[in-house]
C-alpha positions as CSV (number, residue, x, y, z in Angstrom):
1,X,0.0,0.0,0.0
2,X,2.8,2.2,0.6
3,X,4.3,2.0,-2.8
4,X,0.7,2.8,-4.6
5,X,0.6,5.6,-2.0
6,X,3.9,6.7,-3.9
7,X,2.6,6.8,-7.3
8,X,-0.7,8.4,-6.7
9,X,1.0,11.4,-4.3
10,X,1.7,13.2,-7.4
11,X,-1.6,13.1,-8.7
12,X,-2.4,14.7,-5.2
13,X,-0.1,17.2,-5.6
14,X,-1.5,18.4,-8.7
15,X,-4.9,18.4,-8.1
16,X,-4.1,20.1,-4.7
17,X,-2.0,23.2,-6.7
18,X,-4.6,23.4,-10.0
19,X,-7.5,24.3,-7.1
20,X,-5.3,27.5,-5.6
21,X,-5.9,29.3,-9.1
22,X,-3.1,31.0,-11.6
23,X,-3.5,34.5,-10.1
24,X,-6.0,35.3,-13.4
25,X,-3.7,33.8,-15.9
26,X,-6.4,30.7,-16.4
27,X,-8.8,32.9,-18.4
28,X,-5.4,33.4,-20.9
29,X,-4.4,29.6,-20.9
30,X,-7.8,28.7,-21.4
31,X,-8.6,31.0,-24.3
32,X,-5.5,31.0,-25.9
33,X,-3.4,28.5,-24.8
34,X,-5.2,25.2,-23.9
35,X,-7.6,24.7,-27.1
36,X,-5.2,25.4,-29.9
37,X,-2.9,22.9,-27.5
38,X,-5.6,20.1,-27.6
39,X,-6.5,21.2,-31.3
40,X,-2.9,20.2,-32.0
41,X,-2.6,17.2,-29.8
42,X,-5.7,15.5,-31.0
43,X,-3.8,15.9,-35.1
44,X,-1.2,14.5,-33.6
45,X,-2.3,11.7,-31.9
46,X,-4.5,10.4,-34.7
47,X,-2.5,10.7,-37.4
48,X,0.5,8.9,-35.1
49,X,-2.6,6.6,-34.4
50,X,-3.5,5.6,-37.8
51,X,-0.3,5.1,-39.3
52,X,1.0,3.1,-36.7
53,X,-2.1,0.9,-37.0
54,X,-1.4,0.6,-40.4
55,X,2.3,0.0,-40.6
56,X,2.1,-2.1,-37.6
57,X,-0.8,-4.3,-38.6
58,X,0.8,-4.5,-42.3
59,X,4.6,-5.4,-41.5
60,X,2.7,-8.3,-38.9
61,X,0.8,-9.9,-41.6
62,X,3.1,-9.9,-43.8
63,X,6.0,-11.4,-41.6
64,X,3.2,-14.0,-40.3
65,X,1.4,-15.0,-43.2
66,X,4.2,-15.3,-45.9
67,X,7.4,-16.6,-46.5
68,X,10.1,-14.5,-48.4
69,X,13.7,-13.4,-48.7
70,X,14.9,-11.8,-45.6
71,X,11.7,-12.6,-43.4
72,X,13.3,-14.4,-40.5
73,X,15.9,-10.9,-40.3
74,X,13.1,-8.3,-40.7
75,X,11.0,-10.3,-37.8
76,X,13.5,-8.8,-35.5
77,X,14.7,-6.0,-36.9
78,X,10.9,-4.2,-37.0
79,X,11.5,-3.3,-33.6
80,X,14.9,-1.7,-34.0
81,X,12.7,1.7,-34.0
82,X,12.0,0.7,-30.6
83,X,15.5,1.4,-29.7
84,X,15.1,5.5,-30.9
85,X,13.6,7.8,-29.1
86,X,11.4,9.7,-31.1
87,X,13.2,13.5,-29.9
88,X,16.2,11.7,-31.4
89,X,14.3,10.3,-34.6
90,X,13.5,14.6,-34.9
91,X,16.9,15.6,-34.1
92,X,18.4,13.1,-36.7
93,X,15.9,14.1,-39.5
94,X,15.8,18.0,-39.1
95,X,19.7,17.9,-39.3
96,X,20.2,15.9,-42.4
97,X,16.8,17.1,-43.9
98,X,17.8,20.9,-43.0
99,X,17.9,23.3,-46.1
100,X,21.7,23.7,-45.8
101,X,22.2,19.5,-45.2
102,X,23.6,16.4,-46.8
103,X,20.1,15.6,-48.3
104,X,18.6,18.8,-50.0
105,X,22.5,19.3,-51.1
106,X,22.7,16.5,-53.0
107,X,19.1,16.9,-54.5
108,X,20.0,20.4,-55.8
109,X,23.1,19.4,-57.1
110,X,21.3,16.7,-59.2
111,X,18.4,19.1,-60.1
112,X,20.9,22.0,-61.2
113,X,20.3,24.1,-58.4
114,X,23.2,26.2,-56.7
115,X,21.2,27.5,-53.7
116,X,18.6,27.3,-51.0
117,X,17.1,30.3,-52.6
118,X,16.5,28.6,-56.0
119,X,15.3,25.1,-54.2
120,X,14.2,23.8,-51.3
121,X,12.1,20.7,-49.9
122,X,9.1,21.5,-47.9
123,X,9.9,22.6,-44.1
124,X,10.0,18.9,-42.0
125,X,8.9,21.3,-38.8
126,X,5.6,20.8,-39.7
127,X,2.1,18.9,-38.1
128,X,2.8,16.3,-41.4
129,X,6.5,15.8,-40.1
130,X,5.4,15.0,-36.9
131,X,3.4,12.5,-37.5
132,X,5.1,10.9,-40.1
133,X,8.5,10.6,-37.6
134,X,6.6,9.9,-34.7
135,X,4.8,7.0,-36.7
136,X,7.6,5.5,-38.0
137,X,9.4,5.3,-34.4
138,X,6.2,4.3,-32.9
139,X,4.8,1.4,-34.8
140,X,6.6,-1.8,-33.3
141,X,4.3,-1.0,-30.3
142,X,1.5,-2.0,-33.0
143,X,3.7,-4.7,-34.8
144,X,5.0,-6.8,-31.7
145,X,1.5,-7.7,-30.3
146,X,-0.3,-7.8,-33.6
147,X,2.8,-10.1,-35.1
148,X,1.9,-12.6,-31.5
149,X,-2.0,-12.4,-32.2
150,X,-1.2,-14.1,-36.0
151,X,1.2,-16.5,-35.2
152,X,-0.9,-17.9,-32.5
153,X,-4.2,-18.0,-34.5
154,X,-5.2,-21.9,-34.6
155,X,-4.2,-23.0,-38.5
156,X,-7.7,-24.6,-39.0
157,X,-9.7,-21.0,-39.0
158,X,-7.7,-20.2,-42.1
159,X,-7.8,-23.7,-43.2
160,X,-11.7,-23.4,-43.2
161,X,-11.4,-20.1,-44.9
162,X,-9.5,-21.8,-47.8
163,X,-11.5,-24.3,-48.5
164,X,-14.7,-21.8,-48.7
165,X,-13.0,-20.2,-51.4
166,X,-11.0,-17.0,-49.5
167,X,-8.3,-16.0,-51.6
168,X,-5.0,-14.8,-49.1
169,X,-6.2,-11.1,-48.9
170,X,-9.8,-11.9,-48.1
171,X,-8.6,-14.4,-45.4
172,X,-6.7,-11.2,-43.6
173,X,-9.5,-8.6,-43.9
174,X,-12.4,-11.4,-42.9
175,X,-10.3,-13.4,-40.1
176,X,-7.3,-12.2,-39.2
177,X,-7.9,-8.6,-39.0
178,X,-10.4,-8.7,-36.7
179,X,-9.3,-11.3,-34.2
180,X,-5.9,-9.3,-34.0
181,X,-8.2,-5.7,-33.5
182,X,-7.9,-6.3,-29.6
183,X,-4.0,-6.6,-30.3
184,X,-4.5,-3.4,-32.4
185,X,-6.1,-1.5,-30.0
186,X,-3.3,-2.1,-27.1
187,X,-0.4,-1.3,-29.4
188,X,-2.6,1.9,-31.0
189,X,-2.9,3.2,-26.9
190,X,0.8,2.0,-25.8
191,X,2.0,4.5,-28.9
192,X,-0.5,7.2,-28.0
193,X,0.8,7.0,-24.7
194,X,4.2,7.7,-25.7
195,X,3.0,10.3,-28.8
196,X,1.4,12.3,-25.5
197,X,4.8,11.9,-23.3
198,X,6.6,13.1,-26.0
199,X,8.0,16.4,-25.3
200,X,11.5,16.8,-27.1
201,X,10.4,15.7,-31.0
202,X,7.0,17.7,-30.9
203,X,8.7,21.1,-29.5
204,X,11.9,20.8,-32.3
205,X,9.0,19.9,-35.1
206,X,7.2,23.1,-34.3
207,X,3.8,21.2,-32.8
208,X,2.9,23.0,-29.8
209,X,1.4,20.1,-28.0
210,X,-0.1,19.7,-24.3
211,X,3.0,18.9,-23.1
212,X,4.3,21.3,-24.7
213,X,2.2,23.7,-23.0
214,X,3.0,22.3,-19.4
215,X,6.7,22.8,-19.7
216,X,6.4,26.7,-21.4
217,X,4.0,27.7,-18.8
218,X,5.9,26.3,-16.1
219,X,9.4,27.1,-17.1
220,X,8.5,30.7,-19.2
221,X,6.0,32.3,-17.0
222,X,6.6,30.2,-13.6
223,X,2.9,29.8,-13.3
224,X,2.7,26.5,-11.3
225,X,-0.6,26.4,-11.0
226,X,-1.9,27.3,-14.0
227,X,0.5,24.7,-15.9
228,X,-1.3,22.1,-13.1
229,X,-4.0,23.0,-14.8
230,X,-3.2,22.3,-18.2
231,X,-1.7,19.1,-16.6
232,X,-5.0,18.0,-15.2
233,X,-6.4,18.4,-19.0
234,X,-3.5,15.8,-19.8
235,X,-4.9,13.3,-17.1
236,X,-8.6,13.9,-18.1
237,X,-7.6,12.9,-21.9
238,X,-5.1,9.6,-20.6
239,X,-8.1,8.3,-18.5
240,X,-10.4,8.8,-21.2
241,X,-7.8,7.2,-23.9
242,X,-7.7,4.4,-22.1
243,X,-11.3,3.8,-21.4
244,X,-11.8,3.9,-25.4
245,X,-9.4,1.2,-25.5
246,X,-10.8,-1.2,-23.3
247,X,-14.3,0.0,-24.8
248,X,-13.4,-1.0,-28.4
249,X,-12.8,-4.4,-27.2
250,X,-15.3,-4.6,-24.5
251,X,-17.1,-7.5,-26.6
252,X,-14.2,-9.1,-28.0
253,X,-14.5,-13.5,-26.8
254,X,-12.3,-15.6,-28.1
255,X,-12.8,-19.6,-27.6
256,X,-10.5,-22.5,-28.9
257,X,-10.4,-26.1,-29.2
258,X,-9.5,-28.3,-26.4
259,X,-6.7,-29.5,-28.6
260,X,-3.2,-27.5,-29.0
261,X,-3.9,-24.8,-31.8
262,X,-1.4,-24.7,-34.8
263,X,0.1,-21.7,-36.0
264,X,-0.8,-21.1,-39.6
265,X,1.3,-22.1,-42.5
266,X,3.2,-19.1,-43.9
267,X,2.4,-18.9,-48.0
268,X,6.0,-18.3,-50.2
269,X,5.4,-15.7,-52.6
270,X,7.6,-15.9,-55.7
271,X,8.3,-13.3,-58.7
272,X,8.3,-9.7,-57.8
273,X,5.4,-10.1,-55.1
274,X,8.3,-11.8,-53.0
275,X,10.2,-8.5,-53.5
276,X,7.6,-5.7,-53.2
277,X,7.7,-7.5,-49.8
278,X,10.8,-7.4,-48.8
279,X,10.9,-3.5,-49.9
280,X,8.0,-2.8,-48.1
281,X,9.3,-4.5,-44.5
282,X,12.5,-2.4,-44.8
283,X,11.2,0.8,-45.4
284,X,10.1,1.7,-42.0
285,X,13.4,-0.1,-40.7
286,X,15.3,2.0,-42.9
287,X,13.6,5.1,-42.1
288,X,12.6,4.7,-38.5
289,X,16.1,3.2,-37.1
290,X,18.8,3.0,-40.2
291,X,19.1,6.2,-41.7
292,X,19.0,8.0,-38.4
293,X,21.1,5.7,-36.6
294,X,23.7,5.7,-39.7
295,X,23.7,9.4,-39.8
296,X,24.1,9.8,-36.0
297,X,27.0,6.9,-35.9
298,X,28.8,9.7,-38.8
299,X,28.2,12.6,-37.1
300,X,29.7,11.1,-33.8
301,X,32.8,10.1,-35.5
302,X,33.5,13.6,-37.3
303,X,32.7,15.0,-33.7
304,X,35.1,12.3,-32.5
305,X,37.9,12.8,-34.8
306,X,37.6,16.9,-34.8
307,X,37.5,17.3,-30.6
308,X,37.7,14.1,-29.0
309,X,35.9,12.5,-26.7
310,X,35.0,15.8,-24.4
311,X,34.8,15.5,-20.6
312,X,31.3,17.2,-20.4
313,X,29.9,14.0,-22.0
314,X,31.9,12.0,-20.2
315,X,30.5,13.4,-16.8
316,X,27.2,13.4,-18.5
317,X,27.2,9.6,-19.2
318,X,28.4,9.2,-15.7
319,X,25.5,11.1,-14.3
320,X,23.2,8.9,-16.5
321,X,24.5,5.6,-16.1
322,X,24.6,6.3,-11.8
323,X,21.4,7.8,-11.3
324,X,19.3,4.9,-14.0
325,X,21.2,2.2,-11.7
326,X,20.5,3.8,-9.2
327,X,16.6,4.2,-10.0
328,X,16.5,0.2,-11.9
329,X,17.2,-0.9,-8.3
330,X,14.8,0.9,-6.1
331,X,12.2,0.1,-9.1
332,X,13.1,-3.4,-8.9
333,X,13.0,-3.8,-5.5
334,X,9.3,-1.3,-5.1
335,X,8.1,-3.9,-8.1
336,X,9.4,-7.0,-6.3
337,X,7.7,-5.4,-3.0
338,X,3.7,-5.4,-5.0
339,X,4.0,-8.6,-6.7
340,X,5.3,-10.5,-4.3
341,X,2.8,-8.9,-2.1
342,X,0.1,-10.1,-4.8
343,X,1.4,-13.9,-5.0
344,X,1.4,-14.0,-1.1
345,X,-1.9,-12.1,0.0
346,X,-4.2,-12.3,-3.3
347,X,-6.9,-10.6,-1.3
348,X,-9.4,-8.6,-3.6
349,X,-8.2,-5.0,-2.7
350,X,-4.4,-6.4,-3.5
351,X,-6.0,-5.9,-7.3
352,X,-6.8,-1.5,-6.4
353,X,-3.5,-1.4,-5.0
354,X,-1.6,-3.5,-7.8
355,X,-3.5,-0.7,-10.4
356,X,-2.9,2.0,-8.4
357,X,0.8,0.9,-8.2
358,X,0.9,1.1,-11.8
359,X,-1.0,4.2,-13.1
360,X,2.4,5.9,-12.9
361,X,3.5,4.4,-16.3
362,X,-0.4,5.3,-18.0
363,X,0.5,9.1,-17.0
364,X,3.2,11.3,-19.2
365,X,6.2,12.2,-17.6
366,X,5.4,16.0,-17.5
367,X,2.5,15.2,-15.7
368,X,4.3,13.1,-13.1
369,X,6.8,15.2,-12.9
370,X,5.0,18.4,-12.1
371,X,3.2,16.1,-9.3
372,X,6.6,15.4,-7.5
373,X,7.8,18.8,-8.0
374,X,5.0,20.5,-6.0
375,X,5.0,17.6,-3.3
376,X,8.8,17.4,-3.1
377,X,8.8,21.3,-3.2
378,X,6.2,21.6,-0.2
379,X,8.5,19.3,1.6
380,X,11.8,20.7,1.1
381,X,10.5,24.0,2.7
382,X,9.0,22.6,5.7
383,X,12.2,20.3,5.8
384,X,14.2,24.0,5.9
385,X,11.8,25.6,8.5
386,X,12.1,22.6,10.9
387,X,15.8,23.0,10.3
388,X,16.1,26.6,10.7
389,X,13.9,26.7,14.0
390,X,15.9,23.6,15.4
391,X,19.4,23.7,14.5
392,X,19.7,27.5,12.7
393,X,21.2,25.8,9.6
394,X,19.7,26.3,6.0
395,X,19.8,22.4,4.1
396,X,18.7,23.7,0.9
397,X,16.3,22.1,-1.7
398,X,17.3,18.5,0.2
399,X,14.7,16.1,-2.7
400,X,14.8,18.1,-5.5
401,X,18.8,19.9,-4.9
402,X,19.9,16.0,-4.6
403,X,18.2,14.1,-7.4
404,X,15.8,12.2,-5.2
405,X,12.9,13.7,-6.8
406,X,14.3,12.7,-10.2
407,X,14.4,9.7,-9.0
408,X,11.4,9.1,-7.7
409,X,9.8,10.1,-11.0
410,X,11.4,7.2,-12.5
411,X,10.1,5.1,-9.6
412,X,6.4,6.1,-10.0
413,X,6.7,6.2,-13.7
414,X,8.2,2.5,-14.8
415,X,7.0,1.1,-11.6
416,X,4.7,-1.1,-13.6
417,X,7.7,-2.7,-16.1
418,X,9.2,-3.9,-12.9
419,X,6.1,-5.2,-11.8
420,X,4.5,-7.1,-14.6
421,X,8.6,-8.9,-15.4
422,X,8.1,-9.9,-11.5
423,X,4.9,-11.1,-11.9
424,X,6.2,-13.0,-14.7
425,X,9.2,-14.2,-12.9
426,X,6.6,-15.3,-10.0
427,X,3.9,-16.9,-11.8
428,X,5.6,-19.5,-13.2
429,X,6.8,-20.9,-9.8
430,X,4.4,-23.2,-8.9
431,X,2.7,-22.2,-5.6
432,X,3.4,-25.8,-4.2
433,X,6.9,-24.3,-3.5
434,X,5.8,-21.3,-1.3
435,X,4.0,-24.2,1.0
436,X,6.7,-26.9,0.7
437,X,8.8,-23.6,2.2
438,X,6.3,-23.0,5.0
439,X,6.5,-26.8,6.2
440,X,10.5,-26.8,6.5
441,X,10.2,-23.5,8.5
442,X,11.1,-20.9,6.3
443,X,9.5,-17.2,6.4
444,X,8.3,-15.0,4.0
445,X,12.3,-13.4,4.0
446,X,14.0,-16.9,3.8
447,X,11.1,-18.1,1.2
448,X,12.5,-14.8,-1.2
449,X,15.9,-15.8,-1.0
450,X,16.4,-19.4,-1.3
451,X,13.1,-19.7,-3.8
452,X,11.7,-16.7,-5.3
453,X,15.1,-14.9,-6.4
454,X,17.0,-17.7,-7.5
455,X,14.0,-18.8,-9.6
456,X,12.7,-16.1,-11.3
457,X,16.5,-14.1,-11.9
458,X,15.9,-14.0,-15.4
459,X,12.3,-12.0,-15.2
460,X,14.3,-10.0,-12.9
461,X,17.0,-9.2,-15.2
462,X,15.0,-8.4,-17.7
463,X,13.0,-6.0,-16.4
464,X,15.6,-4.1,-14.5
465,X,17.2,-4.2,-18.2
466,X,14.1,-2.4,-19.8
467,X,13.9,0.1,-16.8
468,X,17.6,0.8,-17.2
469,X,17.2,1.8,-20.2
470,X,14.0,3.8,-20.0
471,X,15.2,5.7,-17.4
472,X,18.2,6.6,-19.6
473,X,15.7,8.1,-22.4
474,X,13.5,9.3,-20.4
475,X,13.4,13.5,-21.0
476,X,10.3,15.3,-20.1
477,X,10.7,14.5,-16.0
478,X,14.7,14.3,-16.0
479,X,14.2,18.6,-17.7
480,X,11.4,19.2,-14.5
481,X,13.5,17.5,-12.1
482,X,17.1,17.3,-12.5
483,X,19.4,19.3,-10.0
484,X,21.2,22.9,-11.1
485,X,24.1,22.3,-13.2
486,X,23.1,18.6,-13.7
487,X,23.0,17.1,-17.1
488,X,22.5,13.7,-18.6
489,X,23.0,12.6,-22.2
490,X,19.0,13.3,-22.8
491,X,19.3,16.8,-21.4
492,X,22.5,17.6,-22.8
493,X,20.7,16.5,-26.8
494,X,17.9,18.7,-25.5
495,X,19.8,21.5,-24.9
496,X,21.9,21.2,-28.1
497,X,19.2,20.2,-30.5
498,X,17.2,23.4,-28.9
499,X,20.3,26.0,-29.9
500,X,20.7,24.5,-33.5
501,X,24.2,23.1,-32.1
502,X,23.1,19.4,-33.9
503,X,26.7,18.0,-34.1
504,X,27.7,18.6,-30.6
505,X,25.0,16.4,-29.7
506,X,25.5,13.6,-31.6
507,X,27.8,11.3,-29.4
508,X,25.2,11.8,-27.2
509,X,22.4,10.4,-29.3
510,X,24.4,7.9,-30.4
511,X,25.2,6.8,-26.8
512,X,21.6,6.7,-25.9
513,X,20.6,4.6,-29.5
514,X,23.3,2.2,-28.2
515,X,22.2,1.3,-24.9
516,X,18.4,1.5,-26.0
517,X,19.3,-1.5,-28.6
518,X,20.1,-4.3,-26.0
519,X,16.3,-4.3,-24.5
520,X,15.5,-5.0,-28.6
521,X,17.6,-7.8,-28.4
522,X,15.9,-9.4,-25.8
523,X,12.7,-8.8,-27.2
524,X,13.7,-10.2,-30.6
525,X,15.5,-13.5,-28.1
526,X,12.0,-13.7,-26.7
527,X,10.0,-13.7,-29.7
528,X,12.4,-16.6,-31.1
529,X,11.9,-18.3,-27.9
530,X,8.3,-18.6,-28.7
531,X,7.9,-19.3,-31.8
């Protein structure tokens, strides 16, 4: 109960600031500010929506359902995307696409053209831009469920569908589409989600989101409460986001044989359809995660071989790498805390608390963010006036000059990866265990060690793995939170990307691309595991 009490103190926090008013700023924000912000968020977030419904669902069937060159490489590599985050994606794109860059360069020089004047490609800082980017970083979110939903359809639906006469494409729209739509519909919210968190790509791409709102009206015109406000909105349209989802598969039963279901047979195509393909797998690899990561890996190396490896980055990666351990831990150990909690007392208000536990990763990270900073802010003063009537000292901003409120933002916010890969861990060790423990003597404490840790060390890895590495992207909380004159490598390609600096900030990027590929990896190991 005490880590759900955690996650929902922010939420608390805002609610509690949004009520004491923004001084007569909230007639402003909400005439000006807050509908052209939900005007543009709403674009956003369905065109991100639909395409990466539609690339998602696509890439799936056709990885599923047909066998051609390259197919057992591109069913991995479709979530390489996964391993940029989309403010890099931007930052990758607006400097190679940039009037003055490598791209529109060489298309001039092809066309004729001498300068930018004379020719130029259509601004990518655009709503169209956005949502094009966003989509193509988005859409494994889409693909990796999707991709499960078809290999584990039972073989004899389609089987009956051939022998009715169902040509291939009729088979997809007619069966496999809509048994995979409750599939669609979780990877469609998971890539809203992150489309709403998003805070660096939507501000260098010229969309003036919510978020976007939050953090100017916060950090531009210090109004705390007012950006509460705005905040609040944010919650009101998460909650609301997620009710559609579980609504548009409200009715959605499924029922299946008593006998082991086969996978269905994939078809090989042959001629040019086995290359069309092929082209049309790639082309979101290629643009989501090679080109950028390619471009990056070139820019780092100039960077490299110009000035070194600088010690600012060096410190930065420090600072990174110490405070995500640092987070990955208490995560884990909050995470082990609620499931284990879960397995051990499976009373009926263990379910509140294990959702309550983990609304922190449903809610963006400005939102969360802002939370901590008002609770963690109240706290720090009454922590200096206890101080200063007690022992006449002055401690300073003790949570949020130290980096504990950063860190708890990453507790509250991936909270829930560390509890569903314990869960995981748990569930497949058979209860019979816990009680054979009981019988020889062994506690609850003894019971963790010698059975529950040892046993479920590779759920555990993994998820401290994925935390790890979301903690290391994560940028909208670490640019509320972080300490004065305390940068990581997502705040240092913030700050860079925001001045137009793009090549200092490419070791950076290329740092954080790095470290984000290994939880792909594990995904891709996973997925071969189970096929």
């Amino acid at each position: 109960m005490g880590v759900a009490a955690l996650v929902l103190v922010p939420v608390l926090a805002l609610g509690w600031q949004a009520a004491q008013g923004s001084g007569g700023l909230w007639s402003h924000l909400a005439a000006h500010v807050l509908p052209h912000a939900l005007a543009q968020t709403a674009i956003l977030m369905a065109g991100v929506g639909v395409l990466t419904a539609g690339i998602g669902t696509s890439v799936a069937w056709l990885v599923a359902a047909y066998d051609f060159p390259g197919r057992r490489m591109l069913e991995w590599a479709l979530l390489l995307p996964l391993a940029v985050p989309t403010y890099i994606v931007a930052y990758a794109y607006l400097d190679m696409l940039h009037p003055l860059g490598p791209f529109q360069g060489a298309v001039r020089a092809a066309l004729g053209y001498d300068s930018p004047r004379d020719f130029r490609l259509p601004d990518i800082r655009s709503m169209t831009g956005a949502i094009l980017l966003l989509g193509l970083v988005l859409y494994p979110y889409v693909y990796l469920p999707v991709r499960a939903m078809f290999l584990t359809q039972a073989a004899n639906l389609v089987e009956v569908a051939h022998t009715l006469g169902t040509t291939r494409r009729q088979i997809f729209h007619r069966v496999a589409l809509p048994l995979a739509r409750p599939a669609i519909a979780v990877g469609v919210s998971l890539a809203l989600m992150e489309t709403l968190n998003d805070i660096g790509a939507s501000e260098f791409l010229g969309v003036r989101s919510l978020t976007i709102s939050v953090y100017t009206t916060w950090v531009t015109r210090s109004d705390l409460a007012g950006a509460s406000q705005i905040a609040l909105a944010m919650l009101v349209l998460v909650v609301a986001l997620i009710s559609l989802e579980r609504w548009a598969r409200r009715k959605q039963r499924y029922s299946v044989s008593a006998q082991r279901a086969r996978p269905m047979a994939r078809q090989p195509l042959h001629g040019a359809a086995r290359w069309r393909a092929l082209c049309l797998c790639l082309l979101p690899v290629v643009l989501g995660f090679v080109l950028p990561a390619a471009y990056l890996a070139l820019e780092a190396w100039e960077r490299f071989r110009f000035a070194g490896l600088s010690p600012r980055i060096l410190a930065e990666a420090r600072n990174t790498f110490v405070l995500s351990a640092l987070a990955t831990l208490a995560v884990l150990a909050c995470g082990l805390v609620v499931a284990l909690a879960a397995r051990l007392f499976p009373q009926r208000g263990m379910a509140v608390i294990h959702r309550a536990a983990s609304l922190g990763y449903a809610m963006p990270g400005t939102i969360l963010a802002l939370g901590i900073l008002i609770a963690a802010g109240g706290l720090d003063r009454w922590i200096g006036r206890t101080a200063r009537a007690l022992f006449d000292i002055d401690p300073g901003l003790v949570l949020i000059g130290s980096g504990l409120a950063l860190g708890y933002a990453y507790l509250a916010r991936f909270l829930a990866i560390s509890i569903g890969s314990v869960e995981a861990g748990l569930t497949r060790i058979p209860r019979s265990y816990d009680q054979a423990a009981r019988t020889l003597g062994h506690g609850i404490g003894s019971t963790l060690r010698h059975v529950h840790l040892p046993l479920s060390r590779a759920a555990l890895a993994a998820g401290g793995l994925l935390v790890f590495v979301d903690c290391m992207k994560e940028l909208s909380a670490t640019l509320l939170l972080r300490p004065l004159n305390f940068e990581t490598l997502a705040t240092h390609l913030y700050g860079e990307a925001a001045r137009g600096t793009y090549e200092e900030a490419a070791i950076a990027a290329l740092a954080i691309v790095a470290v984000g590929i290994l939880p792909v990896i594990l995904l891709a190991r996973i997925g071969r595991a189970r096929m």
